[in-house]
C-alpha positions in Angstrom: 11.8 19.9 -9.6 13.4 16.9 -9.1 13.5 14.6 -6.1 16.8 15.2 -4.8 16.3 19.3 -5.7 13.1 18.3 -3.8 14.9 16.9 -0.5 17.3 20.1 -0.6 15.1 22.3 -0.4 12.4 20.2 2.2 16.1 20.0 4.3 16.5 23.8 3.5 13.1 24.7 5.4 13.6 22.3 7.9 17.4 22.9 9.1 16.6 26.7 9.1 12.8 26.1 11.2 14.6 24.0 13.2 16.2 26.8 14.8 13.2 28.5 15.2 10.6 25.9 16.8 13.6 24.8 19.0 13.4 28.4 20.3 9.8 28.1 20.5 9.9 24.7 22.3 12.5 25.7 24.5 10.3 27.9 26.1 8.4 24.6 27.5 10.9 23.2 30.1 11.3 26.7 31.2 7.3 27.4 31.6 6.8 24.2 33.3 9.3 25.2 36.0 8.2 28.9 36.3 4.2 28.0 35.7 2.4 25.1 38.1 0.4 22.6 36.3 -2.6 24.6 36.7 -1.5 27.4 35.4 0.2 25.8 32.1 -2.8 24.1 31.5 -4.8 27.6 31.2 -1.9 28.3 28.5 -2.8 24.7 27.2 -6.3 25.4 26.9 -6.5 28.5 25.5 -4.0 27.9 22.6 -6.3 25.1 21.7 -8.7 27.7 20.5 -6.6 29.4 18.3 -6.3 26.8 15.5 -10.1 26.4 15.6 -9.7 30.3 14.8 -7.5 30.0 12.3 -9.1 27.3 9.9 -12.5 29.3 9.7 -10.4 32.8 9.3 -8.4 31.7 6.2 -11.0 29.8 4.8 -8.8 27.2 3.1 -7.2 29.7 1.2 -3.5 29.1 1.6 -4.2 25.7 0.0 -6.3 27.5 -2.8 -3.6 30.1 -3.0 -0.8 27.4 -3.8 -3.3 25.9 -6.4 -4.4 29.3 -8.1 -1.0 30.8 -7.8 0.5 27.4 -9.4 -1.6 27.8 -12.6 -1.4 31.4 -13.1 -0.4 32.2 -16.2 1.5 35.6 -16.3 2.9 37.4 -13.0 -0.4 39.9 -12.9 -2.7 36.7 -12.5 -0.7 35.8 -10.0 -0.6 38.7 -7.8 -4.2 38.9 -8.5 -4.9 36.0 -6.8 -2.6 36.9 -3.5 -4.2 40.4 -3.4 -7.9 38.8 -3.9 -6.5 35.7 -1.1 -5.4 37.9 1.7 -8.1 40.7 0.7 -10.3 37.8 2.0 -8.3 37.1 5.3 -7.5 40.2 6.3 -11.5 41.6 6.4 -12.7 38.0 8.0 -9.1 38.9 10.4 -10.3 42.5 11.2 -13.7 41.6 11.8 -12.9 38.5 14.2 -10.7 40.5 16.3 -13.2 43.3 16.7 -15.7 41.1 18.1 -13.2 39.4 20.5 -12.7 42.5 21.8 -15.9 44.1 22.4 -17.6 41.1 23.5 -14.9 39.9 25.7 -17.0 40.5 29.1 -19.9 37.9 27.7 -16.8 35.6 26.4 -14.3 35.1 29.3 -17.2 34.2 32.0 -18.3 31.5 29.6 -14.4 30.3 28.7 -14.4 29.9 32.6 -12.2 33.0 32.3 -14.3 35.6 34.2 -11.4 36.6 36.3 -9.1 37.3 33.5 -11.1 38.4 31.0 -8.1 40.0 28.9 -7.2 36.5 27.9 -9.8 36.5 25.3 -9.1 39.9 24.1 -5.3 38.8 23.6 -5.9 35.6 21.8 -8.8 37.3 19.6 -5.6 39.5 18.9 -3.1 36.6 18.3 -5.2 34.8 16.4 -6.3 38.0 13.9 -2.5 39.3 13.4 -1.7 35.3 12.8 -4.6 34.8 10.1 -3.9 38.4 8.4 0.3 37.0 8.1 -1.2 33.7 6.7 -1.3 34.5 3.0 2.0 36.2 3.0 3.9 33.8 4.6 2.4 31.4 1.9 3.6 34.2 -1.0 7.2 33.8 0.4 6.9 29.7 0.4 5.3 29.8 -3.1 7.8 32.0 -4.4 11.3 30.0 -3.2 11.8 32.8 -0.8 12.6 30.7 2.0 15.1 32.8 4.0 13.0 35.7 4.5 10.5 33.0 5.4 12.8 31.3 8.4 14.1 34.9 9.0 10.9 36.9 9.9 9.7 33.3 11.6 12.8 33.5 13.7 12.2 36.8 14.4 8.6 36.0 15.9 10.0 33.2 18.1 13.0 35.2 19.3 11.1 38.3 20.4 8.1 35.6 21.9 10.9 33.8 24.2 12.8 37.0 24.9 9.5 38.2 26.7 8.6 35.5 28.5 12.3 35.2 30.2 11.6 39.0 30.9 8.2 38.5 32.5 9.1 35.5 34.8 12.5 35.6 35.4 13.1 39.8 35.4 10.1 41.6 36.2 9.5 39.2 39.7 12.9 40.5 40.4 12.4 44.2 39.7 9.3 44.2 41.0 10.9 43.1 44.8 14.1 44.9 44.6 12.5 48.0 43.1 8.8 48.8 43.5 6.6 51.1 42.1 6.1 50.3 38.0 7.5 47.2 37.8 5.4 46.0 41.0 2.2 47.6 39.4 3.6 45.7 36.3 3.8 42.4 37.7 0.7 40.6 38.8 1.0 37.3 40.3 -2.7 36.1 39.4 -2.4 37.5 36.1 1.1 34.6 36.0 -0.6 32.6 32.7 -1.3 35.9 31.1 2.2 37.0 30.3 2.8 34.2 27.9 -0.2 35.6 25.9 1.0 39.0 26.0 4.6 37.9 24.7 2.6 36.2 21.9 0.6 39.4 20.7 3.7 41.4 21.0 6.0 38.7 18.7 2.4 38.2 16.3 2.4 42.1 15.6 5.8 42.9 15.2 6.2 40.0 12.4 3.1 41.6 10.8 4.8 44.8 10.2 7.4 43.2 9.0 5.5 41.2 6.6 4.2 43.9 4.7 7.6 44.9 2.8 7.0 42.0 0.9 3.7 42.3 0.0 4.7 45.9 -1.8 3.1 45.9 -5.3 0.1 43.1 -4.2 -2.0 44.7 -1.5 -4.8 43.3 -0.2 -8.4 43.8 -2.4 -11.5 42.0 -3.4 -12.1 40.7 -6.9 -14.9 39.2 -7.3 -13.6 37.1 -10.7 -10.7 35.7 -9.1 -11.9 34.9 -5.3 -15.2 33.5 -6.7 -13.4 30.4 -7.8 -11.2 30.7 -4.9 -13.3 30.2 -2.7 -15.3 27.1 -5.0 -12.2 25.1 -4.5 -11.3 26.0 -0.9 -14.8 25.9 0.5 -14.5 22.0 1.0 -11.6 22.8 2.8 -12.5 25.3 5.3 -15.0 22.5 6.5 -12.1 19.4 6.3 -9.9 22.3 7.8 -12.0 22.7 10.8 -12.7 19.1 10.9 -9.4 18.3 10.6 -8.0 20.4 13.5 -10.6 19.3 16.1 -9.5 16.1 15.2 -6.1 17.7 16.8 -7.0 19.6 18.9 -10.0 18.6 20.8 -8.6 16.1 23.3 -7.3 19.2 25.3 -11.0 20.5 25.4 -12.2 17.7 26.1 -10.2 17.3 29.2 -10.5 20.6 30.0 -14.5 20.4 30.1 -15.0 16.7 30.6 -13.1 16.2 34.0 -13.8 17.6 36.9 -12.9 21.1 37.4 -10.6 21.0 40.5 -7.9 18.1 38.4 -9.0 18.9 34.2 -6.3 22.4 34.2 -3.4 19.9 35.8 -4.4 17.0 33.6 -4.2 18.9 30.9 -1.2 21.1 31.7 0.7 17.4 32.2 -0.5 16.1 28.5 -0.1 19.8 26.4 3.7 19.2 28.1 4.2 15.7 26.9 2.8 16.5 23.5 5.1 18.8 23.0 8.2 17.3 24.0 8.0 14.9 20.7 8.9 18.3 19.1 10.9 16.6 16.5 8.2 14.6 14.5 5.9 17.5 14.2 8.7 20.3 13.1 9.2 17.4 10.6 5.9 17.2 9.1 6.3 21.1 8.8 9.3 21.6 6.6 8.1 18.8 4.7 4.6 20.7 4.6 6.5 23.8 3.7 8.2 22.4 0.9 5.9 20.5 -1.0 2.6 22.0 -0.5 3.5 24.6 -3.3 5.1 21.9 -5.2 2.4 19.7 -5.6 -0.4 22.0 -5.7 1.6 23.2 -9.0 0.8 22.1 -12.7 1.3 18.7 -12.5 0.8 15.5 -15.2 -1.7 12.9 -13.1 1.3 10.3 -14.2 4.3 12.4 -13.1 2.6 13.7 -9.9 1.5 10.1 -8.5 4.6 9.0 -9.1 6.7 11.3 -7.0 3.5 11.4 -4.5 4.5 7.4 -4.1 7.9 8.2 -3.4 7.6 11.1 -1.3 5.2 9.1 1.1 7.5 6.4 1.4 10.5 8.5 2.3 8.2 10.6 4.5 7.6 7.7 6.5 11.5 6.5 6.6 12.1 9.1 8.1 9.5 9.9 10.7 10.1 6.3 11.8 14.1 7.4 12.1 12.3 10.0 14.4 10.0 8.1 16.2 12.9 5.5 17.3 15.2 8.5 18.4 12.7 9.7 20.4 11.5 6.7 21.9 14.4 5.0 23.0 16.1 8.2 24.5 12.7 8.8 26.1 14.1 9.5 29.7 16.7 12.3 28.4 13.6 14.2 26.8 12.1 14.1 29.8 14.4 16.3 31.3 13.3 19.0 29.4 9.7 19.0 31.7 9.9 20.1 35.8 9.7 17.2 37.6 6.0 17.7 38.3 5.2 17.3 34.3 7.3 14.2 33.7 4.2 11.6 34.4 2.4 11.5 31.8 5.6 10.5 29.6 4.6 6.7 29.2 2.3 8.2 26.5 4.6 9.2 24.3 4.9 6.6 22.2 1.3 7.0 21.1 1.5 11.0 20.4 4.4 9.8 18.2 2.3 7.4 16.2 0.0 9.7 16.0 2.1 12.6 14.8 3.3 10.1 11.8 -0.4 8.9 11.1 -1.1 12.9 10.7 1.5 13.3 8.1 0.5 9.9 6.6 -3.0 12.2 6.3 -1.3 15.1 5.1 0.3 13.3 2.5 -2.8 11.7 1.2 -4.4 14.9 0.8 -2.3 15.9 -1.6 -4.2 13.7 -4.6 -8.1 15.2 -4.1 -6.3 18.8 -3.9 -4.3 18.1 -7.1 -8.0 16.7 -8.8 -9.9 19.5 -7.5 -12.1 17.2 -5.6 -11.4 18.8 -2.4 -14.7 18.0 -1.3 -13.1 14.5 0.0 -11.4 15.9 2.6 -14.7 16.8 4.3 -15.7 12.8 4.3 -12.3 11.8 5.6 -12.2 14.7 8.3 -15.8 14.3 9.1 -15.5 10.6 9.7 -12.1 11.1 11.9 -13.8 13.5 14.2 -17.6 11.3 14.6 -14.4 8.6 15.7 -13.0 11.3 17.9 -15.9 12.2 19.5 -17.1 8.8 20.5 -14.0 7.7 21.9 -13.5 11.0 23.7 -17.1 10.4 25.6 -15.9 7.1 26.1 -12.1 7.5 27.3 -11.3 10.8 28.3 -13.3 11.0 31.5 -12.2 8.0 33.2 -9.0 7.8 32.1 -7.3 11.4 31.5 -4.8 11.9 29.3 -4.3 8.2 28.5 -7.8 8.3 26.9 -6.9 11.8 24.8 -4.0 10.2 23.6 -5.9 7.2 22.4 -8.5 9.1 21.1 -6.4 11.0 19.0 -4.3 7.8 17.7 -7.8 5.9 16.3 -8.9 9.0 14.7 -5.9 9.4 12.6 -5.9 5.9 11.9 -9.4 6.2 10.7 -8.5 9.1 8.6 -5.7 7.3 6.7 -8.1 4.4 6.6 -10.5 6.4 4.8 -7.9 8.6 2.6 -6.3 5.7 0.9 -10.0 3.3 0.0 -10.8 7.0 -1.4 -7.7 7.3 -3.3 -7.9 3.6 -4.6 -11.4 4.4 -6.0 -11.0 7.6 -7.5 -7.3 8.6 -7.9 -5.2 5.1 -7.6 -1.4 6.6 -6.6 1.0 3.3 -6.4 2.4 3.8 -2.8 4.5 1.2 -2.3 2.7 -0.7 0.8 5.0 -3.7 0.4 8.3 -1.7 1.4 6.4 0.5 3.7 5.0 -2.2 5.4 8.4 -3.3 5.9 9.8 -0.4 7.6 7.1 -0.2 9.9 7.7 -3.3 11.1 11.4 -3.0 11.6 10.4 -0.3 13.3 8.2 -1.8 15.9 10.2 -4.7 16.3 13.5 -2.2 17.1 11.0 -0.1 19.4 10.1 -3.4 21.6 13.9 -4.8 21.9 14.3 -1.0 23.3 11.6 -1.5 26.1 13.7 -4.5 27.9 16.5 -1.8 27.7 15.0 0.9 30.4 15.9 -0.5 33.3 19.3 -0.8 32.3 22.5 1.3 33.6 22.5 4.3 31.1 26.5 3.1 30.5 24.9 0.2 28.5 21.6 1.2 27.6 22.3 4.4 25.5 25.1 3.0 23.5 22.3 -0.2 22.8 19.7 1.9 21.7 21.7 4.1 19.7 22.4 1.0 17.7 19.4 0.0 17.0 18.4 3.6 15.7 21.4 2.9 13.6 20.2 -0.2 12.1 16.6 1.0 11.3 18.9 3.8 8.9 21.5 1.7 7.4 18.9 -0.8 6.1 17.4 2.2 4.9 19.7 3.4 3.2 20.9 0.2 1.9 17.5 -0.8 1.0 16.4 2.7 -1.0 20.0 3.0 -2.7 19.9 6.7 -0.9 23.1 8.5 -1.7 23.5 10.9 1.2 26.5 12.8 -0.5 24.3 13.7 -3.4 21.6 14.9 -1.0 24.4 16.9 1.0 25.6 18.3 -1.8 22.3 19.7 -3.2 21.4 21.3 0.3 25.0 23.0 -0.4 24.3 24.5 -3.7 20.7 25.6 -2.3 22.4 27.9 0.2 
């Protein structure tokens, strides 16, 4: 695949998610105005759980799907190694969500959930239909299929916001003008509890729908192929795990660090502002989508650092492209928060950074996957989270959501830090550290002439920063060579 086939088809996933995680994300300036800060930080909280769930239930197998599936031979090898992938998944799946569910009285109280105990029971729920869709969402990326992908995705996202509008917009109503069901229906202590309910609902409808594809390749256990299967993805169900508390763990550790009566509406005010930078992360999932099954594929070590170098470079054009959209139009995202939520913007800038340094990560995971040495990405995880950890002791309980924030920038620094001496030693990829060094800086430099800009009338200051996002991509453009027509034109013929 070549690179521009490469950028039509990472455009492709993202133009087509887009619509889907803006449904998704729309949902938050609506939840913050229907939902206290409280009550958003209990959502907060207990969707930080999930992707510790999810690492340990698919055992690093999508990766070691992409890798398998990449050098199969013949079409029976492999839908051997799907069947043998989500075989694997779908028991550890079932077996999670049992225990969720019986346990759930011994759970909750020691969530802090003992009131609501069907909280646990519905995440266990989520997070079991989520890890049994895993694999075959990764069959439809590894086999080009990328509308049914967006499609079904869609699907899931659509039915999720279509419930919550009915639960806190429709059933209040119903329940005053009406009575009877719909008042028995509606539960005002139960408020945070209908957003997990619109999540199990959306999680087992796309898992029914799922299964149409799989017809041909169901699920089973063979020993030959998931033995060395699960070899290579071992390493990163532990980097996985690592990895995502490296994420994810600055909204338990506000949660259970602070003091009870302010950590819910701390945390509600952060999980807001981290999501309002929307854009960078749906980026660094199309591009995820797009080129894990590409270079997890048979590659030359000559051919595939080369692209890897190129990809990296453009991956971080364009986050920064991102990053300074964001940024300098700062005060209009905000508007997507209630008024209650809008705080805790002034950190955005560093979620940003942080969000690029992830992908910066991603990216240079891609060599010790490709070598079959994925027992690197336990060092650089490991070390990341021993950094997250002793900031988060250090910073999160005196300063909040500043300290989370900060936490989570120095881990991902440390991570890239330790990626690239790695891939130096053992894997030397020639990223171009010369020119990316130089985009980073006209970055920063465009991103501080924007800060003597806030106070300005909007009249003045929007047309100003606008410009400068402009001059970040013209030298860009001007600088790479890039041929936007020719990109344009292979999205076109993709479709």
């Amino acid at each position: 695949m070549s690179l521009k086939a490469l950028a039509g088809q990472t455009a492709i996933y993202g133009i087509s998610s887009i619509v889907a995680r803006m449904l998704n994300y729309l949902l938050t300036p609506y939840l913050t105005r229907v939902l206290t800060e409280t009550q958003y930080g209990v959502v907060t909280a207990m969707y930080a759980l999930i992707p510790f769930a999810m690492v340990v239930l698919t055992m690093g197998l999508e990766t070691g799907y992409f890798r398998f599936a990449g050098m199969a031979r013949t079409g029976e090898e492999r839908r051997a190694v799907f069947s043998s992938a989500w075989g694997a998944v779908i028991v550890a799946a079932a077996l999670f969500a049992g225990v969720a569910g019986i346990f759930t009285p011994s759970i909750a109280p020691f969530l802090g959930y003992g009131e609501n105990p069907s909280f646990v029971w519905m995440v266990g729920a989520i997070i079991g239909l989520d890890a049994a869709s895993s694999i075959p969402f990764c069959r439809l990326r590894e086999e080009g299929r990328a509308g049914r992908f967006v499609v079904l995705k869609i699907v899931s996202v659509g039915i999720n916001a279509a419930l919550c509008l009915f639960f806190y917009s429709v059933l209040p109503a119903l329940a005053a003008a009406h009575g009877g069901i719909f008042a028995r229906a509606w539960e005002p202590s139960f408020t945070p509890g209908y957003v997990f309910v619109a999540n199990l609902a959306a999680s087992a409808v796309t898992f029914l729908l799922l299964l149409p594809s799989c017809r041909g390749a169901w699920p089973r256990l063979s020993r030959r192929v998931l033995r060395p299967l699960l070899v290579y993805s071992a390493p990163l169900l532990v980097s996985g795990f690592a990895g995502t508390a490296n994420e994810f763990i600055d909204r338990l550790m506000i949660e259970y660090m602070m003091p009870r009566a302010v950590a819910l509406s701390t945390l509600g005010v952060y999980g807001a502002v981290v999501k309002i930078g929307v854009i960078l992360p749906l980026f660094v999932q199309m591009y995820r989508y797009s080129l894990e099954p590409y270079f997890l594929s048979g590659f030359r070590r000559e051919e595939f650092a080369r692209v890897n170098a190129i990809a990296m470079k453009y991956f971080i054009i364009v986050s920064l492209v991102l990053f300074l959209g964001i940024t300098l139009f700062a005060d209009l995202f905000a508007l997507l928060l209630g008024a209650a939520f809008r705080e805790g913007m002034f950190i955005l800038p560093v979620v940003l950074v942080s969000n690029i340094l992830s992908g910066i990560v991603f990216n240079l995971s891609f060599w010790y996957k490709q070598a079959n040495k994925t027992r690197f990405g336990i060092t650089i995880t490991v070390t990341g989270l021993l950094f997250t950890i002793v900031f988060g002791i250090l910073l999160v309980p005196s300063m909040g959501y500043i300290g989370a924030a900060v936490t989570r920038l120095i881990c991902e620094l440390v991570m890239v830090i330790t990626s690239y001496r790695l891939n130096r030693k053992h894997f030397p990829v020639p990223y171009d550290l010369r020119r990316i060094g130089e985009y980073a800086l006209l970055g920063a430099g465009l991103f501080g002439v924007g800060i003597f800009t806030v106070d300005w009338p909007a009249l003045l200051k929007y047309p100003c920063n606008g410009l400068l996002c402009a001059i970040f991509c013209l030298y860009a453009a001007r600088r790479e060579k890039i041929n936007i027509i020719s990109i344009v034109t292979s999205i076109i013929k993709r479709r």
